[in-house]
Residue, then its C-alpha position, 0 to 999 in steps of 0.5 A: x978607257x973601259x981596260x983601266x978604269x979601277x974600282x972605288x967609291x963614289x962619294x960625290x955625284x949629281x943628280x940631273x932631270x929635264x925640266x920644260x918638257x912642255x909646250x903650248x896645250x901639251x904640259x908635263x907638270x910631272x917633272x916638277x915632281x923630282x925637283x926637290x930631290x935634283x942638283x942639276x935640272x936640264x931646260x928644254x930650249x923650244x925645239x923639241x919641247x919648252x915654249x918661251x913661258x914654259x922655259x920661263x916658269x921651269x927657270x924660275x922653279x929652279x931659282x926657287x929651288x937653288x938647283x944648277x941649271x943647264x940646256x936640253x938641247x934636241x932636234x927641231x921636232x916638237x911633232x916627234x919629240x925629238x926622238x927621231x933620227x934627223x940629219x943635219x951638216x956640221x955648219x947645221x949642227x952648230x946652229x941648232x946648238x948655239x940657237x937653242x943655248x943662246x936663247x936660255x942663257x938670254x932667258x936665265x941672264x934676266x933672272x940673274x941666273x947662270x947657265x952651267x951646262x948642256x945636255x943633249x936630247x933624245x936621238x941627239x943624245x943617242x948619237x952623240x954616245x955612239x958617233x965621236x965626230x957628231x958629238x965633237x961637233x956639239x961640243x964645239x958648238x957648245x964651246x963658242x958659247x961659252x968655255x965654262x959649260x960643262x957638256x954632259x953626255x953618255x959615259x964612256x969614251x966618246x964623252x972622254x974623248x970629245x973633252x980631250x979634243x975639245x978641251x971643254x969640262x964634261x960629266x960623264x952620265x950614267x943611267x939606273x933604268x938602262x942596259x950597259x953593255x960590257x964595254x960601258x955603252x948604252x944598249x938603246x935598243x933594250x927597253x928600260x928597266x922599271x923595277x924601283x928595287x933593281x935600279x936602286x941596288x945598281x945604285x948601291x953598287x955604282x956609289x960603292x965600286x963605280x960598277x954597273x951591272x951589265x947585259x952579260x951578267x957581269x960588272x963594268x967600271x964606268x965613270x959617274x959624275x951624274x945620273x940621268x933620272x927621267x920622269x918618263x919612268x913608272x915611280x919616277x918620284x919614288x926612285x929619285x927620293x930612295x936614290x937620294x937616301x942613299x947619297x945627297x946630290x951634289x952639283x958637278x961643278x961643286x963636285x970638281x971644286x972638292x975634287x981640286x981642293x978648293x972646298x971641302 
C-alpha cells in the first residue's frame, strides 16, 4: 500500500484521546484536560483501567461536550495497565473483545448515546499494527457487536487489510510524537518525541502532503483519518490546542459522510 499512496492535502481529520484511564483510588483527571479540543474520545471499558463510575462520569463528560464516543479495549491488566504482552486463543480473544464493547455500549444506551468505535490499548494495539491475524481477530469481534463500529488502528496496511477482509469501517491512526518507520509502521521500541514544536511541524506537513517524516530522514505517505494525542505526554494540553489552530477536528464518520457526498 506504502508504493502508491500519493501525496495530497488533508482537509478533514479526527482528533482522538482516552478517557476513563482511572480506577478505583488511582484517578487521572488530566485527560479531561483535551476534551475540549477532541472530536472523538476512547473510554476505557474496566479492564486495564475505568471502573463502572469512572466509565459513567467519562461517558457523561463526552455527552456534556458533544464529542463522538468509542471503547478503549485492553488486556485484562489493571496491575500493568495494559501494556504487557498477554496471550490469549482466538475464542479468548473474542471474548475480552465483545465483554468490554458490550459492557460500554449498555453503560452509553442509558444515556441515549451511541457507540461509534473501537480502539485497542497498549500492548493490544502494538500487536494489532504488527500481527494481521490478531488484528482480524479483533475486528471480527468488534464486527458481532456491531456492523457500524468503526475500528480505529495503526496506519498502514494491516489496518487496510483487516477492513478489506472483514469488510468492517476503519480509520486509519496516526501518531505526532512516535517514530515512523519508512514503510509507514511504528517503531515502538523509540521513545516518543515530546518536543511541542517538532510534532506540530509534522502536523504541518501530514495536513499539507499526507506525509510523515520518518526515522531515515526522509518522508513517507500514510493515511490519516485520525490522530491519537495521548495525555501521557509532557504539554499534552498545549499540543492538542496548537494542533487544533491549525485544523478543527472532525469526527471520522462525518468525515467519511463529506467524503460520499452526502454532507458538505
Amino acid at each position: 500500500m506504502q508504493e502508491i499512496l500519493e501525496r495530497k492535502q488533508i482537509k478533514n481529520i479526527d482528533f482522538n484521546i482516552d478517557l476513563a484511564q482511572s480506577f478505583g483510588i488511582y484517578k487521572n483527571n488530566a485527560e479531561f484536560s483535551l476534551l475540549d479540543y477532541a472530536s472523538s474520545v476512547n473510554i476505557s471499558c474496566g479492564f486495564h483501567a475505568g471502573d463502572p463510575m469512572t466509565i459513567k462520569n467519562a461517558l457523561l463528560k463526552a455527552k456534556e461536550k458533544g464529542v463522538v464516543v468509542g471503547a478503549h479495549i485492553g488486556y485484562d491488566d489493571i496491575q500493568g495497565f495494559g501494556y504487557r504482552p498477554v496471550e490469549l486463543s482466538a475464542d479468548e480473544l473474542e471474548a475480552l473483545v465483545i465483554y468490554q464493547v458490550g459492557a460500554l455500549m449498555s453503560f452509553a444506551k442509558t444515556m441515549n448515546m451511541e457507540i461509534e468505535h473501537v480502539r485497542p490499548h497498549g500492548a493490544m494495539y502494538r500487536r494489532a499494527a504488527e500481527d494481521y491475524v490478531f488484528a482480524k481477530n479483533i475486528a471480527k469481534a468488534v464486527k458481532k457487536c456491531s456492523q457500524w463500529l468503526v475500528y480505529y488502528g495503526a496506519s498502514g496496511d494491516v489496518t487496510a487489510s483487516v477492513g478489506d477482509e472483514v469488510n468492517i469501517p476503519i480509520a486509519h491512526e496516526v501518531h505526532l510524537e512516535k517514530t515512523y518507520n519508512t514503510d509507514g509502521t511504528i517503531d515502538f521500541e523509540r521513545k516518543d518525541n515530546e518536543n511541542i514544536f517538532a510534532s506540530i511541524n509534522r502536523l504541518k506537513t501530514l495536513l499539507a502532503t499526507s506525509q510523515i517524516d520518518n526515522a531515515a530522514g526522509g518522508k513517507t505517505c500514510v493515511i490519516a483519518d485520525t490522530i491519537h494525542f495521548s495525555n501521557k505526554i509532557a504539554n499534552a494540553q498545549a499540543l492538542i490546542k496548537q494542533s487544533k489552530d491549525l485544523i478543527v477536528p472532525v469526527p471520522v464518520n462525518y468525515k467519511n459522510a463529506c467524503l460520499s457526498g452526502w454532507v458538505e
